[in-house]
Steps between C-alpha positions, in 0.01 A plus 500: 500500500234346249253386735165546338267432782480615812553178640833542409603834581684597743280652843460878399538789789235702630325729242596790624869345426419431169346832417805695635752275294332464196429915449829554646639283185285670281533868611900486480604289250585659164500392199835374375546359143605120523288485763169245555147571557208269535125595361218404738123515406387851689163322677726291665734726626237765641321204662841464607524835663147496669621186636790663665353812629098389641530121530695243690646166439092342492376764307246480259670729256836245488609528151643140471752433228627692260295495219566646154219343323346786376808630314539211254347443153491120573583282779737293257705733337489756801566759245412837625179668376589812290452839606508461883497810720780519828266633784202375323602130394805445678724692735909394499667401829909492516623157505582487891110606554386223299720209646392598855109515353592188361618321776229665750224378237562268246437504102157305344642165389664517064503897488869658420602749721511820278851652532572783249870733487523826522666640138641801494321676203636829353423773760301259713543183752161283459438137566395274253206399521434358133832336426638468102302185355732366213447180238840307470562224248811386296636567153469176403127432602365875514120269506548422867457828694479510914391841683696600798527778712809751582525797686660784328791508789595116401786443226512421169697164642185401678278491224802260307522278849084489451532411128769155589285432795158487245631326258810305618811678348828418634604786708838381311355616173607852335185668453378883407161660572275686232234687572175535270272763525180508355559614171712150445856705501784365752743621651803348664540534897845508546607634810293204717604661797280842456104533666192386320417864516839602331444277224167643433301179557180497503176236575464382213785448357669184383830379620648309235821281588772313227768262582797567307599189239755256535694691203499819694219680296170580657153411367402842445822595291628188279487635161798683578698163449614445147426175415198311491322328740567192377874558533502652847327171651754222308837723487715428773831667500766620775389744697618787468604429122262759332513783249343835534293612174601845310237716516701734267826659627487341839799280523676727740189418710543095441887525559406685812255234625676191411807599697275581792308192457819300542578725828419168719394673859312766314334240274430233843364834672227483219435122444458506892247753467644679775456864354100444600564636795754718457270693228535883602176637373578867684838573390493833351832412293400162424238388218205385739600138442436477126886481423571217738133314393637524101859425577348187687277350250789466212733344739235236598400446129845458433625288795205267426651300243177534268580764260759518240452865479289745692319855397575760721266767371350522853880612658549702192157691553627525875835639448374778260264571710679624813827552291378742210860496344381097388177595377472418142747252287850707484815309577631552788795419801484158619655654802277762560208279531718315747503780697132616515435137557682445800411852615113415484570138593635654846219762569245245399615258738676783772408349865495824610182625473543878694905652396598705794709755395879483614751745481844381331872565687819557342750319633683782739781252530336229678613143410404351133328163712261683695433805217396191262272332745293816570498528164337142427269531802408860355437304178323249601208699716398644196557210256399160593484234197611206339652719252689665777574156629632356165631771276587805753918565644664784607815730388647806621526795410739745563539908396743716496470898498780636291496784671474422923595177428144348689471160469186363513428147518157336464408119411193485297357188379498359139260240281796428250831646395532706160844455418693710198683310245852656441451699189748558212591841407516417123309347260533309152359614185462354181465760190513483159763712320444612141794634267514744278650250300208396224588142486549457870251317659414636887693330750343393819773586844450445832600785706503567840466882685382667817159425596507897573676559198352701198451436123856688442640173674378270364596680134895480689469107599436491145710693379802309659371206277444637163763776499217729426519839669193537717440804417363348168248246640163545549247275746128396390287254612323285235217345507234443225688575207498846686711716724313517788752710666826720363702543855698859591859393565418633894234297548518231773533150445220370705257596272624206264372175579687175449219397292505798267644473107828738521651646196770681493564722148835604385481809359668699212721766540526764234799651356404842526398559860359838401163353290189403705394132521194375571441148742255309286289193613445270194208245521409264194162465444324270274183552285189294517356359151179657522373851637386524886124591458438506855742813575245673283753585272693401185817446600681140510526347886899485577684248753833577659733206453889413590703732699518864502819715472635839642700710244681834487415665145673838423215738433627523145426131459108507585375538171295195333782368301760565752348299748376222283849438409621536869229268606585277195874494627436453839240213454777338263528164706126394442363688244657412136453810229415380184676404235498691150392225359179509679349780352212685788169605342490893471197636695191644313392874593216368652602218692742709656222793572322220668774385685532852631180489678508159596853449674682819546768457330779759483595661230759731313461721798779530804491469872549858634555600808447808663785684745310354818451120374890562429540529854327289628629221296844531536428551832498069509212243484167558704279302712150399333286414709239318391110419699307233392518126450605343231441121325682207584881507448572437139830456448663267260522146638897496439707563760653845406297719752175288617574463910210276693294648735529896368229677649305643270565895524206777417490640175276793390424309195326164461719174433773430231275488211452899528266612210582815316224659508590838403519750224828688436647720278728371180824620641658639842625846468562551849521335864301797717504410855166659502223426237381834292214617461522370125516138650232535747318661217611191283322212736205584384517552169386197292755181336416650163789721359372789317676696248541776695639282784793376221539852422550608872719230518724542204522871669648322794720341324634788358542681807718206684851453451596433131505087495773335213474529193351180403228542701394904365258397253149571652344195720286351234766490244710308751247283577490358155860479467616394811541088503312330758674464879540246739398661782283869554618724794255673711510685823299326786473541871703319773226204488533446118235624376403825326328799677166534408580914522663468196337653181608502131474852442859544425528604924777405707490177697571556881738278668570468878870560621581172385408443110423105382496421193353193324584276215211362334495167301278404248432088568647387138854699559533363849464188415743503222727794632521438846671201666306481859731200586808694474346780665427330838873372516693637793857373652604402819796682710712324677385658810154231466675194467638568849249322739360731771542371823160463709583679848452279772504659862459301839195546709754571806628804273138663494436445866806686597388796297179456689739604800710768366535837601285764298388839479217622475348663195361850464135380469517348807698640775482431890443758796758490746338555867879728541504723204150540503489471114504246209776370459701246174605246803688183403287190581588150564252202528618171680319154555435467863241191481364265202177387470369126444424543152777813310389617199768697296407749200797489284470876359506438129377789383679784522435876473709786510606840397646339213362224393184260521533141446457076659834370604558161347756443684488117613507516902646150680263401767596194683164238504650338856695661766420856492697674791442789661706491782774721353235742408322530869594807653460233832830258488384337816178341499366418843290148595259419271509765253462362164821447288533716194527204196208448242397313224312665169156355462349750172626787282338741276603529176514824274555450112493769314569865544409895631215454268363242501543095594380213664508296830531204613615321800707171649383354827549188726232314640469440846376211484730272281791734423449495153593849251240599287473792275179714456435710173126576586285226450761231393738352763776247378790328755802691513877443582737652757704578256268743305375701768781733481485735259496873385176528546429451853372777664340408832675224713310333784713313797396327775690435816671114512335478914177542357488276201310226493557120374305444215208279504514324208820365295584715152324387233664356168586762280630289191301525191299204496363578856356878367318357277182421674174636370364624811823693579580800291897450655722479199895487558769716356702387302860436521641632233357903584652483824688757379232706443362502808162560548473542136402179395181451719367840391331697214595860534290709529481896470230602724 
């Protein structure tokens, strides 16, 4: 009743009726948050109460109507004076006191009746008395500012009803809250169905509400769009149609989103803006909303038909943020992110907002039907969403102990299906085989051996071709002029990469089996023209060039001569000797002392090996290992050995242009596998040979093993005689370059338990000495002419692994209830139900015991007609379940492999039916006929019931109708269709 005169309310009861009722009211009612109480002025309710208790119906003392004057500032605002007092200024009556006061007495004429709520504040119930006085005004006119009041109990939906009722919004329009503080910062309300007193407001405050643009972006937010805003207001383009920006090894992310994009009911759910009020802002699981809210705003950007491409730093930031394993710019699994995405997507947007806790059943035997349906109603009382709705089936599972022989049957639900490609037990290598034979260049053969196998079979595939016993072979990989690995004959093969440069080295057997040999890596190295000042020392900077070799010398043959002329001989294809009639300049004594400090070039002297480097070389080749990265790959462009796409191994040494930095001594006397204290003593000593140092050396001399005659004349002698050679020889390290450790105090030079040796090249007598054209020659066996044939498998073969038996491994055993232990059980997994939308993850990259690598195999997945009814563990559907055939609508593409790649993705749109094909921020019209290929990776399906018509007809895709300015649609052409995707794409490593 709102009568506010006496005139017209109702007859009142006797005062002592009034009295009793109205401190009845007041003495038991409690407060109760939620609740309403009204404020009345406190003169007029103790006039009130005299009335009551000493008066009667003609007293003088009548208090007439209710009158609140005295509380208000001003009779046209009626905004309550600060400060007031309860008991003093006012007193608060419960809301059934005050409509019976009401109606017994009336209300002066234009004053609001003062209800206030009772908020429940931490630790206390009070009502409100001063309510939350906030400014609201909109993003696009922030000058116009109203002042309303809220009580801290009322939503956060209120205030936005408040805002469209002020200023005439929609209720239609998609709008979101900020909130401004006084110290200008904002801050987004998102959950708009929390208090005023959860979301911290307080008087004061502004409210500030933006509409979101036509082209999806808000007001607040639109530099995140690419293009300019010029652009965004005249481009018109099919919606849907748009390209997602790299923001630097993200392209797993944009193959991710585009298929999803092009998930039509997922996508609709969006555009509808139905996840407003599905937003689960408690979830403990879930990401408080922020997922969903990110997720949203790209797929309305991009379903606006306004952008060609969009930025999604703001997703991006998002993602990383609740998913630290995104953070940063590493590449990363396409379907991965698929799954955290759906994962959030669901707790984000879960309907259930409290999980009850429910205790699973096995089976015991009961039927398959009913065990299934618990399971789904199980299922869905925890999880509630349209991801659950579009993307979630069931399969069952079933375990068996070996032991008892417990079967235990459970049907769990599933978000998409991770089937196993059917993988080959051997693999094909191509190596290159070099001869002993001089004037045979290396022959490149395509073997193939036991993924498991070891580096002894592949030596015995090879041998079968080349009639070369195995047991003479030996296995490097080679990579900048370099062996960046010598492989044991017992090592495995999965350590080799297809991509790696494999040599393998026929090697020599001698005569006399009784006389030690020595395995000896040969580099060539060429000099520099001028002296590398910036080492900070004298010496010449070297570069390796052309391919290195693996020899066996007989220990007698490792003297200077010996192995020039081996070298000489064994180089005979490419390098030319010179004629007699070309006579060599002799050296002068001091050009070659110089050359001694500067380049380390051996001398008179001969390799010798102690009884332990004995053993340990003919022990066979060793692993070097090698730590640090090295410069870009530089082999020779011929074809001989450069492979595209060779990861660049670590080195411990800089690039291929390593500079010889070091001093050495004249000659090697010995090959120590651990330096002296001579040579230690010998790094520090200065480049400068001293007399004594020649003396100390010519001592040296005389102590090693007597060298030919020819060479017994003392070092300087020879140096004058000797006419100039092609080549020097000096000892290096596995990278190519000389130790630094080295002195030229006549010490012994230390070599590992593999020696290298290098062959350096002054510029002049490479160029006219050494044929580099000849040298990158190689052959082809007929094993390479035979085409390999690209494995092609059929997606029903994968699926049915999906359902075969297995056992369990060690790492991850189950507990039988019987046994009452862990036990290896054999498990089987079964489709029971499909969802609307499958999603299959075709397992591509594999990883075992063995082996590591990406299956290329080319899978053959129908784009129409996908049946599943020979795969449902149910033959016998009942009345209106769903039928079990669907269509493909996206894939995600992997190029690329273990290491590294790139990702792209194929999708339909729902609206016209068109194929387009996304590579990041470019999108191009696609084919039918180019969507399968070995690189798809993640197929999406969608159920024929549920597909719907398209909207608009296909557009043209012939080459005069992609040419349109305003559409960055270009066609591919015919004549790549063999290619597939590769014609509408740029590789990219990312």
């Amino acid at each position: 009743m709102t009568a506010n005169s006496r005139r017209g309310a109702a007859e009142p009861p006797g005062l002592e009726t009034q009295r009793r009722e109205i401190e009845s009211l007041l003495r038991e009612c409690e407060l109760r948050a939620g609740d309403s109480w009204y404020v009345v002025e406190r003169r007029w309710f103790e006039q009130w109460k005299e009335f009551v208790e000493t008066g009667d119906q003609n007293s003088s003392s009548f208090p007439g109507q209710i009158d609140n004057t005295e509380l208000f500032e001003d009779l046209d605002s009626f905004h309550l004076k600060e400060r007031l007092v309860e008991n003093e200024d006012f007193v608060l009556v419960p809301a059934e006191a005050w409509h019976k006061l009401l109606a017994w007495y009336g209300m002066v004429d234009g004053h609001p009746p003062l209800e206030r709520k009772v908020v429940d504040l931490p630790s206390t119930l009070k009502v409100e008395v001063y309510p939350v006085e906030i400014f609201l005004c909109l993003h696009s006119n922030m000058e116009n500012v109203t002042m309303a009041q809220f009580s801290r109990t009322d939503n956060i939906q209120a205030i936005q009803r408040a805002v469209c009722r002020v200023f005439s919004v929609p209720p239609s329009s998609e709008c979101r809250l900020w909130m401004k503080s006084s110290d200008s910062s904002c801050e987004r309300l998102r959950n708009v169905h929390v208090s005023v007193l959860d979301a911290c407001l307080s008087s004061g405050m502004t409210v500030i509400m933006e509409m979101r643009n036509a082209d999806g972006t808000w007001p607040s937010s639109r530099p995140q769009i690419m293009n300019s805003v010029e652009e965004q207001d005249s481009y018109r383009g099919q919606p849907g149609v748009c390209g997602l920006t790299n923001l630097g090894n993200t392209c797993f992310m944009n193959s991710a989103l585009q298929c999803l994009s092009n998930t039509p009911p997922l996508t609709e759910y969006f555009l509808r803006s139905s996840y407003l009020e599905e937003l689960n802002f408690t979830n403990p699981l879930g990401m408080k909303g922020e997922i969903a809210e990110a997720y949203a705003d790209i797929i309305k950007q991009m379903w606006s038909g306004r952008h060609y491409s969009v930025v999604p730093r703001v997703f991006k930031t998002k993602v990383g943020h609740f998913a630290s394993q995104f953070l940063g710019y590493q590449q990363h699994d396409s379907q991965e992110l698929l799954s955290f995405l759906l994962d959030g997507l669901h707790e984000d947007l879960n309907r259930v907002k409290n999980k009850e806790y429910i205790e699973l059943r096995d089976a015991d035997g009961r039927p398959d039907q009913e065990v299934a349906e618990e399971a789904w109603r199980n299922h869905r009382r925890r999880n509630d969403s349209v991801i659950v709705d579009t993307f979630h089936g069931l399969f069952k599972s079933t375990l068996v102990c070996p032991e008892c022989h417990k079967v235990s049957v459970t049907f769990d639900p599933f978000c998409y299906l991770s089937v196993p490609l059917p993988v080959s037990k051997e693999r094909v290598m191509e190596v290159f085989f070099v001869s002993l034979d001089p004037y045979a260049k290396p022959v490149q053969h395509r073997v193939v051996v036991l993924k498991a196998g070891k580096v002894s079979n592949l030596c015995s595939a090879l041998s079968e071709m080349t009639n070369i016993p195995a047991t003479q072979m030996v296995v490097a990989d080679v990579f900048n002029h370099r062996f960046y690995k010598i492989y044991h004959a017992d090592e495995s093969l999965s350590c080799i990469l297809d991509r790696d440069d494999i040599f393998v080295y026929e090697l020599s057997v001698l005569e006399e089996k009784q006389e030690d040999q020595v395995l000896l890596a040969l580099y060539l190295r060429e000099r520099s023209h001028y002296r590398d000042y910036g080492s900070g020392s004298s010496s010449y900077g070297t570069s390796l060039f052309g391919h290195p070799l693996l020899l066996n010398v007989p220990r007698s043959s490792c003297s200077r001569e010996a192995l020039y002329q081996l070298f000489l001989q064994r180089l005979a294809r490419y390098v030319r000797p010179p004629d007699p009639s070309e006579e060599l300049e002799e050296e002068d004594d001091d050009e070659e002392e110089l050359y001694k400090t500067q380049t380390n070039g051996i001398s008179d002297g001969r390799y010798h090996l102690d009884e332990e480097q004995e053993e340990a070389e003919t022990a066979g080749p060793s692993q070097t290992s090698c730590s640090s990265d090295t410069s870009a790959n530089g082999q020779p462009d011929d074809s001989a050995t450069t492979k595209p796409g060779h990861t660049q191994p670590s080195l411990h040494h800089g690039g291929a242009a390593a500079n010889d930095g070091a001093d050495t001594t004249d000659h090697i006397n010995s090959c120590d596998s651990t330096n002296t204290a001579d040579s230690e003593q010998a790094a520090e000593q200065p480049s400068e040979t001293t007399e004594k140092e020649k003396e100390e050396d010519k001592e040296e001399v005389a102590c090693s093993p007597s060298p030919p005659a020819n060479e017994q004349p003392a070092k300087r002698t020879a140096c004058r005689k000797r006419k100039k050679s092609l080549f020097s020889v000096q000892a290096v390290n596995s990278n190519g370059t000389t130790e630094r450790g080295t002195g030229e105090g006549g010490s012994a030079v230390s070599f590992s338990s593999q020696p290298y040796v290098a062959i350096d090249w002054d510029p002049d007598m490479k160029k006219r000495f050494y044929n580099e054209n000849e040298a990158e020659k190689y052959v082809k066996h007929a094993s390479m002419e035979v085409p390999q044939q690209q494995t092609t498998v059929q997606l029903q073969e994968c699926i049915e692994l999906f359902t075969t038996v297995e056992t369990l491994e060690e790492e991850n055993p189950w507990y039988c209830p019987v046994c009452k232990k862990h036990q290896l059980a054999t498990k089987k997994l079964d489709l029971w139900s499909l969802p609307e939308v499958l999603i299959i993850h075709l397992k591509r990259f594999s990883y075992t015991k063995f082996t590591r690598e990406k299956l290329d195999s080319i899978v053959d997945f129908p784009l129409r007609d996908l049946d599943f009814s020979g795969c449902l563990l149910r033959k016998t559907l009942s009345n209106g379940e769903p039928p079990s055939r669907y269509d493909l609508i996206a894939v995600s593409n992997h190029y690329g492999g273990l290491r590294d790649g790139h990702y792209t993705s194929y999708a339909c749109n729902k609206d016209n039916s068109q194929w387009y094909y996304f590579d990041d921020s470019k999108v191009t019209y696609a084919r039918e006929d180019q969507i399968m290929t070995n690189a798809a990776y993640v197929l999406f399906y969608h159920r024929q019931d549920k597909i719907r018509k398209p909207t608009l007809s296909a557009p043209n895709t012939s080459p005069a109708s992609t040419m349109q300015p305003a559409n960055d649609i270009t066609s591919c052409k015919d004549d790549n269709a063999e290619l597939g995707a590769a014609s509408c794409i740029t590789m990219e490593t990312d």
